[in-house]
N, C-alpha and C positions, 0 to 999 in steps of 0.2 A: 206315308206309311200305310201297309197294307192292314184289316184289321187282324189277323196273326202277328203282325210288329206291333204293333197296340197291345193285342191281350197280352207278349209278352212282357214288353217295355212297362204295362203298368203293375204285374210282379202280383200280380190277383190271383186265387185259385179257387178252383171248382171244388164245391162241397156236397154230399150228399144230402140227397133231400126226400123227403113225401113222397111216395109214387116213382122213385128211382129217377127225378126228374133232377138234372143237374141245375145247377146256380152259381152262376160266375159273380166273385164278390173282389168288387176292386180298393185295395187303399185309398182312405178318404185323401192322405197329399197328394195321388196319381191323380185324381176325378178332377180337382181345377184343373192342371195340365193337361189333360184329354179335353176337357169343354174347349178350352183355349184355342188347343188345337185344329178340334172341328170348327172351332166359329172362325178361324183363319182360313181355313184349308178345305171346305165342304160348302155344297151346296144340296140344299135337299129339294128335290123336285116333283111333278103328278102330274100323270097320263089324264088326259081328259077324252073321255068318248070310247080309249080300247087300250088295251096295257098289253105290252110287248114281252117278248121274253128275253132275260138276258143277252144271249146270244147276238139276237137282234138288236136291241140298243144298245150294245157297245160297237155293234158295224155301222151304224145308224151314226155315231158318235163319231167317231175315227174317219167317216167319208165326211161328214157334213162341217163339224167343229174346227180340225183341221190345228190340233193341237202342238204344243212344243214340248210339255212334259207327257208324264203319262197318270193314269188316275186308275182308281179306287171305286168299283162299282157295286153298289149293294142295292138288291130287291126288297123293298118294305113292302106291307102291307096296302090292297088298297088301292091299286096303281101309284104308289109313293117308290120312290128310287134316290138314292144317296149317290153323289157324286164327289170324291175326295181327292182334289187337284196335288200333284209335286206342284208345279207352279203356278204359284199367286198371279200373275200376269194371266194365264188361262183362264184362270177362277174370275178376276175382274171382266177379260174379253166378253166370258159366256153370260154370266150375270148381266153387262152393261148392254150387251145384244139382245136378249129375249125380244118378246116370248120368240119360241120356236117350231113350227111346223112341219108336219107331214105328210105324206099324200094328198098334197093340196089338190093334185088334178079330177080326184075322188073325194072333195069335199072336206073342206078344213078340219083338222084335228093339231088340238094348240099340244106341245111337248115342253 
């Protein structure tokens, strides 16, 4: 699920706040179901040495990975990036593969 099928499915809504700044508030019975779901379904990962831009890492993704479903890409903070697999089989591949590199012929940077 994408996080727009998420913020729906968990049936939460945005409240106004302080400073016009929104606040998404999710039902406390959705919040296990969601953890659940990311701790099945996600992996959370960190650029080491240079942090790429969207774009880029999911070309990066799609040539090197060589996936069967399709996934769910979010830029954190930090060089931190969120990857949310359709299928568990991908999610264990990637994970049980690491770590992962890039422009190794320009000096190692682990992904």
């Amino acid at each position: 699920m994408t996080g727009n099928q998420w913020q729906a499915r968990l049936g939460g809504r945005c409240l106004p706040r302080a400073l016009k700044k929104p606040r998404f508030v999710i039902p406390n019975n959705k919040l296990e179901e969601y953890r659940c779901y990311m701790r099945d379904h996600a992996l959370i990962c960190n650029f080491v040495g240079f942090w790429l831009a969207k774009k880029d890492l999911a070309k990066w993704i799609h040539q090197r990975w060589k996936l069967k479903g399709h996934i769910d890409l979010t830029l954190g903070a930090k060089g931190f990036f969120t990857v949310i697999f359709s299928n568990l089989k991908d999610k264990e591949m990637i994970f049980k593969g690491g770590p992962y590199f890039m422009n190794i012929q320009r000096g190692a940077h682990i992904l």
